[in-house]
C-alpha positions in Angstrom: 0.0 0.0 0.0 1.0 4.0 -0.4 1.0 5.6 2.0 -1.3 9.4 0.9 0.6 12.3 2.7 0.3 16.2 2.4 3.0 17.8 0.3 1.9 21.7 -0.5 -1.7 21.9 -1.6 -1.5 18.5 -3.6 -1.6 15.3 -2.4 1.5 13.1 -2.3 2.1 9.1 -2.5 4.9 7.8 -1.4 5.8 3.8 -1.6 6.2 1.8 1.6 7.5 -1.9 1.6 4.8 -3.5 0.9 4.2 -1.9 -2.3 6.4 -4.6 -3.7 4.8 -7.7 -2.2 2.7 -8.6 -5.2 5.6 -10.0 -7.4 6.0 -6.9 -9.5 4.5 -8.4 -12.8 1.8 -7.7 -14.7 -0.7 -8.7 -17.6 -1.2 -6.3 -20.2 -3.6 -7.2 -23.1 -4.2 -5.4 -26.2 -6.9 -4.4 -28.9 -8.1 -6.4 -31.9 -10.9 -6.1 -34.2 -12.2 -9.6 -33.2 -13.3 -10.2 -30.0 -16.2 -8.8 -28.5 -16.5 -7.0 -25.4 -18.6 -9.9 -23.5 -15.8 -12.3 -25.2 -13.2 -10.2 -23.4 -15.0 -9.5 -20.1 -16.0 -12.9 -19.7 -12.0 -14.0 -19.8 -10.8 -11.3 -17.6 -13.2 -12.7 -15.1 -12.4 -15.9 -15.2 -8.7 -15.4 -15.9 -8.4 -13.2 -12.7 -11.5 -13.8 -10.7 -12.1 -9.6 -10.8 -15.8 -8.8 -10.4 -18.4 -7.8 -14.0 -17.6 -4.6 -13.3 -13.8 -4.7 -12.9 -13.6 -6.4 -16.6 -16.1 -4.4 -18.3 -13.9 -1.4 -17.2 -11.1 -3.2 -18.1 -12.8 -4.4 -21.8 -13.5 -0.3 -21.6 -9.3 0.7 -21.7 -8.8 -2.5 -24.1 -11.1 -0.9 -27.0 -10.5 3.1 -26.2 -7.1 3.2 -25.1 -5.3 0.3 -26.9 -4.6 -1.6 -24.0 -5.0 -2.3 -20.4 -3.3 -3.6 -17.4 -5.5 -6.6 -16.4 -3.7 -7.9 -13.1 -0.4 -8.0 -11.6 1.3 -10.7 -9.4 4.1 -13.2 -9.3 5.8 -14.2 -12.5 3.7 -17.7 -12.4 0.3 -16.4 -11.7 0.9 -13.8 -14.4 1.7 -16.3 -17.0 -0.7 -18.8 -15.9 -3.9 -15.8 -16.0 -2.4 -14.7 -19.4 -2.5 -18.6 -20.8 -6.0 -17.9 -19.9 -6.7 -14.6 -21.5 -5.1 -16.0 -24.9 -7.4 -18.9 -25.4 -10.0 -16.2 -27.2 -7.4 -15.4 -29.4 -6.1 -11.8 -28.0 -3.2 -10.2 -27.8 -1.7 -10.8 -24.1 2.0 -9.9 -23.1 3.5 -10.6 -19.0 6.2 -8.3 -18.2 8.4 -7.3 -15.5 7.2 -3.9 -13.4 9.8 -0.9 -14.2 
């Protein structure tokens, strides 16, 4: 978690340790002109178990903005929701966090 303090008039966030307990890895899938949005929200829920309204705002970022971060977690998990994700035929890439 961040932890929000008061810098000036604007908000700050500053890291604390356990910001890195997830596994610093992450799921990013991308656009196509072939999968619907119900094809796409029904694999981000049950790739990563998020909520409808979680993956419909996810399917949202995937269509307007190119892409979307989809979940983050260890290097395993990541690849293992991903295997998931590309059954429908999408675009998915795992990374490492910057």
């Amino acid at each position: 978690m961040a932890r929000l303090t008061m810098g000036g008039a604007l908000p700050v966030l500053e890291p604390t340790t356990s910001d890195t307990g997830f596994g610093g890895w992450i799921v990013t899938v991308f656009n196509n002109d072939v999968n619907t949005y119900q094809e796409v929200i029904e694999i981000l829920m049950r790739a990563t178990g998020c909520p409808f309204e979680e993956a419909y705002i996810e399917a949202w970022e995937i269509d307007h903005l190119g892409l979307s971060v989809v979940h983050h977690g260890r290097q395993e998990e990541c690849e293992r929701v991903a295997a998931v994700i590309a059954t429908i035929g999408i675009e998915v890439r795992v990374s490492e966090m910057d």
